[in-house]
C-alpha positions as CSV (number, residue, x, y, z in Angstrom):
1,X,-71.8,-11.5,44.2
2,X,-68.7,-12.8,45.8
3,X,-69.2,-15.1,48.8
4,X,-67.9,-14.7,52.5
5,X,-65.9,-17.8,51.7
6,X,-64.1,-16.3,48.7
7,X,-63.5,-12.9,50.1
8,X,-62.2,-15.1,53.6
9,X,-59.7,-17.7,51.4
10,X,-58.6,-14.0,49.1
11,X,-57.5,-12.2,52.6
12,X,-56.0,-15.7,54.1
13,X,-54.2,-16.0,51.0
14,X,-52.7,-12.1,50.3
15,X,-51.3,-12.6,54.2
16,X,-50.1,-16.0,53.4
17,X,-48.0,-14.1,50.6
18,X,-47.1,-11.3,52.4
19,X,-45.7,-13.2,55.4
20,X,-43.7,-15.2,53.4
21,X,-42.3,-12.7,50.9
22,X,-38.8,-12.9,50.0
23,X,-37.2,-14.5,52.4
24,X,-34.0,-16.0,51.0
25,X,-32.7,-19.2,52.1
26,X,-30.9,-19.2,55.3
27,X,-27.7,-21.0,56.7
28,X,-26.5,-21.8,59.9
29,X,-23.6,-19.8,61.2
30,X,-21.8,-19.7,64.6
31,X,-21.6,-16.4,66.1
32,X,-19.9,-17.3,69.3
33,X,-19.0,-20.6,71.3
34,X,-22.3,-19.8,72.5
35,X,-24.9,-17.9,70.1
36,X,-26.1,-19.4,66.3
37,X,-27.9,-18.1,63.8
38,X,-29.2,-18.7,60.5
39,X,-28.0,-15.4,58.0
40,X,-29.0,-15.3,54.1
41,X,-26.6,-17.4,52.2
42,X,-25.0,-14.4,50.4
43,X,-23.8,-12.5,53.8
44,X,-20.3,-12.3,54.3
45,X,-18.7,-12.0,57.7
46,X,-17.3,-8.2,57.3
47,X,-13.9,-7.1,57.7
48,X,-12.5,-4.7,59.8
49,X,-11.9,-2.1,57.4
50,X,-15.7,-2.5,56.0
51,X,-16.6,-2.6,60.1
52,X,-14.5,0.9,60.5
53,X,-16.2,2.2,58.0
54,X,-19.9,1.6,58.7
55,X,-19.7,1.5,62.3
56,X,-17.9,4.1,64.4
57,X,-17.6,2.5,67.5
58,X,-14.5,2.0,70.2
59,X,-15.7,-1.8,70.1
60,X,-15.3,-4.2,67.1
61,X,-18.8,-6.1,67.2
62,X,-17.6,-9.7,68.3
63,X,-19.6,-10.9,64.7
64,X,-20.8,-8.5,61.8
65,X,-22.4,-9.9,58.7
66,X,-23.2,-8.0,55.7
67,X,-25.2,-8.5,52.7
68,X,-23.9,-9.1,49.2
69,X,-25.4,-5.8,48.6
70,X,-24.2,-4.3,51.7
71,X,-27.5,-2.8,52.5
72,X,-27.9,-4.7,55.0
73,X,-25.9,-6.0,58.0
74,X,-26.4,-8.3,61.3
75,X,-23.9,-8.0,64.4
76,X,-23.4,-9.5,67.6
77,X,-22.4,-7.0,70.9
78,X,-20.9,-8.1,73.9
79,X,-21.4,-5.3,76.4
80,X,-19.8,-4.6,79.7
81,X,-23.3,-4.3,81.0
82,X,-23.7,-6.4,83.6
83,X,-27.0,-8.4,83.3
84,X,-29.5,-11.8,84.3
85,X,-32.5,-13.2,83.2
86,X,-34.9,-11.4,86.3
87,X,-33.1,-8.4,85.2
88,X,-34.6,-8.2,81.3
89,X,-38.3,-5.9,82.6
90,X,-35.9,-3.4,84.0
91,X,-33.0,-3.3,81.4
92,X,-35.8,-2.8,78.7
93,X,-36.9,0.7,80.1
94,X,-33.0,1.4,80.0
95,X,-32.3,0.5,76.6
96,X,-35.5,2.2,75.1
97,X,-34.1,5.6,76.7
98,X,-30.6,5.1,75.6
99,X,-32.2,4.2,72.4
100,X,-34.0,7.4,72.1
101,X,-31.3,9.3,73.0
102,X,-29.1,8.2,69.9
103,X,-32.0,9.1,67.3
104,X,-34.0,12.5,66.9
105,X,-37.2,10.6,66.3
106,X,-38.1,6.5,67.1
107,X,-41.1,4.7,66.1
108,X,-41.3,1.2,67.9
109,X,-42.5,-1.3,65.9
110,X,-42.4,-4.3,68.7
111,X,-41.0,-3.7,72.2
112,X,-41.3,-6.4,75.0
113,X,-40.3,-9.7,75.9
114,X,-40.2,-12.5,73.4
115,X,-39.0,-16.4,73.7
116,X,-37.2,-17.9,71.3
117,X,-36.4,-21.4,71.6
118,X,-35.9,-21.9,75.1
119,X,-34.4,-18.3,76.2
120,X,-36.1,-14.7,76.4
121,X,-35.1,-11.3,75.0
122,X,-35.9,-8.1,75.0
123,X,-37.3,-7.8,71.3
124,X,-37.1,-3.8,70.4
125,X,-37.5,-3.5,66.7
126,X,-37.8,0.3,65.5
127,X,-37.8,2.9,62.2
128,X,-35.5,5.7,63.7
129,X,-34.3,9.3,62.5
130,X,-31.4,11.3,63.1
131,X,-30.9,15.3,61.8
132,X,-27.5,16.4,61.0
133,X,-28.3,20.4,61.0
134,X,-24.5,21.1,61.1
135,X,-23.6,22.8,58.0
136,X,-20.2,21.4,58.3
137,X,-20.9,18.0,58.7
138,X,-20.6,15.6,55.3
139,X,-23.6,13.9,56.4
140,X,-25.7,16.6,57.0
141,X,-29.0,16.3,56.4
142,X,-31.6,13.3,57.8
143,X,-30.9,9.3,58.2
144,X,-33.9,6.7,58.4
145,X,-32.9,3.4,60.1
146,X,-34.9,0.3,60.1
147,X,-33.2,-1.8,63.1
148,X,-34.8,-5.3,65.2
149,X,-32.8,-6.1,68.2
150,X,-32.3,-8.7,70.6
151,X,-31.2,-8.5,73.9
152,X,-30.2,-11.3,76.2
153,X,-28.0,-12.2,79.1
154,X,-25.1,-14.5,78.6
155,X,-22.4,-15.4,80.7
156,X,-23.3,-12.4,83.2
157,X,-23.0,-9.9,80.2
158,X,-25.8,-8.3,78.1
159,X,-25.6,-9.8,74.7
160,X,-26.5,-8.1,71.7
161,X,-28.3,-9.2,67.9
162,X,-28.7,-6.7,65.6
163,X,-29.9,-6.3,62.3
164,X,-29.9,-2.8,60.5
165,X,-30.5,-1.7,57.2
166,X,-31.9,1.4,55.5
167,X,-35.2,2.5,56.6
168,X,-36.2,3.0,52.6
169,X,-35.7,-1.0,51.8
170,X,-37.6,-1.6,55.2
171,X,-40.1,-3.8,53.1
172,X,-37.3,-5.5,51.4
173,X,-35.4,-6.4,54.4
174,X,-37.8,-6.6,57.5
175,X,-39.3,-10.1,56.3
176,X,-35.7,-11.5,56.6
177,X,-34.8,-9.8,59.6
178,X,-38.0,-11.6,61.6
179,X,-36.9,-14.8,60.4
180,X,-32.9,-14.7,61.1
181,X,-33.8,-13.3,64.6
182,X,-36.6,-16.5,64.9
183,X,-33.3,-19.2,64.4
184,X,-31.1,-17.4,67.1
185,X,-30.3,-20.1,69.4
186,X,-27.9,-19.9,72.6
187,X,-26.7,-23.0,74.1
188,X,-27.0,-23.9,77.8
189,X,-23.4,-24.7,78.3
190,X,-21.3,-22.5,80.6
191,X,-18.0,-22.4,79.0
């Protein structure tokens, strides 16, 4: 018969091993004068044509990062949005809708307020859907998204973090996405 103690040290050490699964090794990288990061050593800062490609937006991301692979990517958004730090509780709500909006279906994984170093964010990390039923459309059809995002007022401006990648390689790529968003710093400096 199997002890308390070995069935305790089995589950301590299968979490152990699925906490720390895969992660490659990260490096430092400057996002902004005031936002670092540590990415995967084998992403590559996009170019604009892989940007226009992937992302069809009016706005350039002010830094996009893809994998070697590119499965999966990391950004940095500078909105308009005008935001502070007491402002975060009600911004959340705001995002969440105009999150859910964008998709046909969202399942939240984490939503709320985390602190990372020395700064909160709002931490919205989510599996989402969207249904192309348009018989026209090349990508008709549906599209899973795995995406964890950080929010966070810099400068007087809602700041951005991203990372997105394939809702099927969600267990490949969630494990790294929880540890580059853990090294985002933003220095105090007003510059």
């Amino acid at each position: 018969m199997i002890s308390k103690t070995r069935i305790s040290l089995l589950i301590l050490l299968t979490f152990f091993c699925l906490a720390f699964q895969d992660v490659p090794k990260l490096k430092k990288t400057k996002l902004s004068d005031r936002i670092s990061v540590s990415l995967p050593e084998d992403f590559h800062a996009m170019t604009d044509d892989e940007i226009a490609a992937k992302y069809f937006v009016a706005r350039k991301p002010a830094a996009s990062y893809s994998s070697s692979d590119r499965i999966a990517d990391f950004t940095l958004n500078v909105t308009n949005t005008p935001a502070r730090p007491q402002d975060l509780a009600l911004l959340r709500n705001f995002l969440k809708s105009g999150i859910q909006g964008n998709y046909t279906k969202v399942e939240y994984l984490q939503d709320g307020m985390v602190k990372i170093g020395e700064r909160e964010f709002i931490a919205l990390e989510f599996t989402a859907e969207i249904r192309d039923d348009d018989p026209n459309s090349a990508n008709r059809g549906v599209t899973r998204q795995y995406s964890y995002l950080l929010y966070t007022p810099i400068q007087g401006k809602l700041n951005v973090l991203a990372f997105n990648c394939p809702a099927q390689v969600r267990s490949r790529w969630q494990p790294v996405a929880k540890a580059v968003m853990e090294t985002v710093r933003v220095s105090k400096a007003e510059k």
